[in-house]
N, C-alpha and C positions, 0 to 999 in steps of 0.2 A: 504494500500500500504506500501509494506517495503521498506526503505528507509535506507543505509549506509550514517548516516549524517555524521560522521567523513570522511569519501574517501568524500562522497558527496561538502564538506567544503573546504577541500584538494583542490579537481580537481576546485573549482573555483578561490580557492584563487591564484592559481600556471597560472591561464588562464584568469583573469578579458579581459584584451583587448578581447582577442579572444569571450569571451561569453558575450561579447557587442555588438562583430559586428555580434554572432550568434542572439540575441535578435532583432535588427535592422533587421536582415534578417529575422526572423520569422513573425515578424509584418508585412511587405510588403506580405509576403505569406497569413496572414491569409486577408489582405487588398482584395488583389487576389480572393480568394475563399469568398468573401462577395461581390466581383464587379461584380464575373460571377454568383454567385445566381439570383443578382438582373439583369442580364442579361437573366433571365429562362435556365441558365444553372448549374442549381445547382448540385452539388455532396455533398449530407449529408456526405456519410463518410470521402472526404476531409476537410470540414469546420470542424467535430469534432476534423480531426488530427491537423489541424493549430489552433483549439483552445486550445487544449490540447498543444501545443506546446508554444503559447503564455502566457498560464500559469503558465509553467515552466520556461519558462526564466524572468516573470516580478518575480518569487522566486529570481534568480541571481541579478537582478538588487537591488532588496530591501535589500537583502543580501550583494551585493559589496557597496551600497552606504547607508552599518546602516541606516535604514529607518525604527522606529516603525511601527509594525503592527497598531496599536493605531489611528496612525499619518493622516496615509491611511482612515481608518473608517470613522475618523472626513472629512477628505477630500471628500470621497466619500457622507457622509448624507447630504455635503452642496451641490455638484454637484449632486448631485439626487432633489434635493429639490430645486435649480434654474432651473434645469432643467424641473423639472414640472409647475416652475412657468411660464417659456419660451413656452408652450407648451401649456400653457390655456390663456397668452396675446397674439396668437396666432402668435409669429417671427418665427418659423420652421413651413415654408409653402414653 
């Protein structure tokens, strides 16, 4: 994927508010399109768009708010790994 990082950098830095409350709104959407899945009313190609869309704007976010890539990793291998441990003491039931 090509990507104009320079405009790309630009247009957030010139719009942080704005591309907070578009990120806030993208989450509710993809929240949406995982409610009506498990509804049995799933739409695959919507769910890939609001995913694809939440992963673009949690880029803004880590961006507006300097946030190591690094930072995230470490965060995410402990939340993966409590997560498993939650999951074989059996609390998400």
């Amino acid at each position: 994927m090509r990507i104009d990082k320079e405009l790309y950098t630009r247009i957030v830095d010139e719009n942080r508010d704005t591309c907070l409350t578009i990120a806030m709104e993208e989450c509710a959407e993809l929240i949406q399109a995982i409610s009506k899945a498990k509804r049995g009313k799933l739409d695959r190609d919507n769910l890939i768009e609001e995913l694809a869309d939440v992963r673009n704007v949690l880029d803004w976010i880590v961006y507006i708010f300097d946030i190591d890539h690094a930072e995230i990793e470490e965060m995410m291998e402990f939340k993966v790994n409590r997560c498993i441990s939650r999951f074989l003491k059996g609390e998400f039931k």
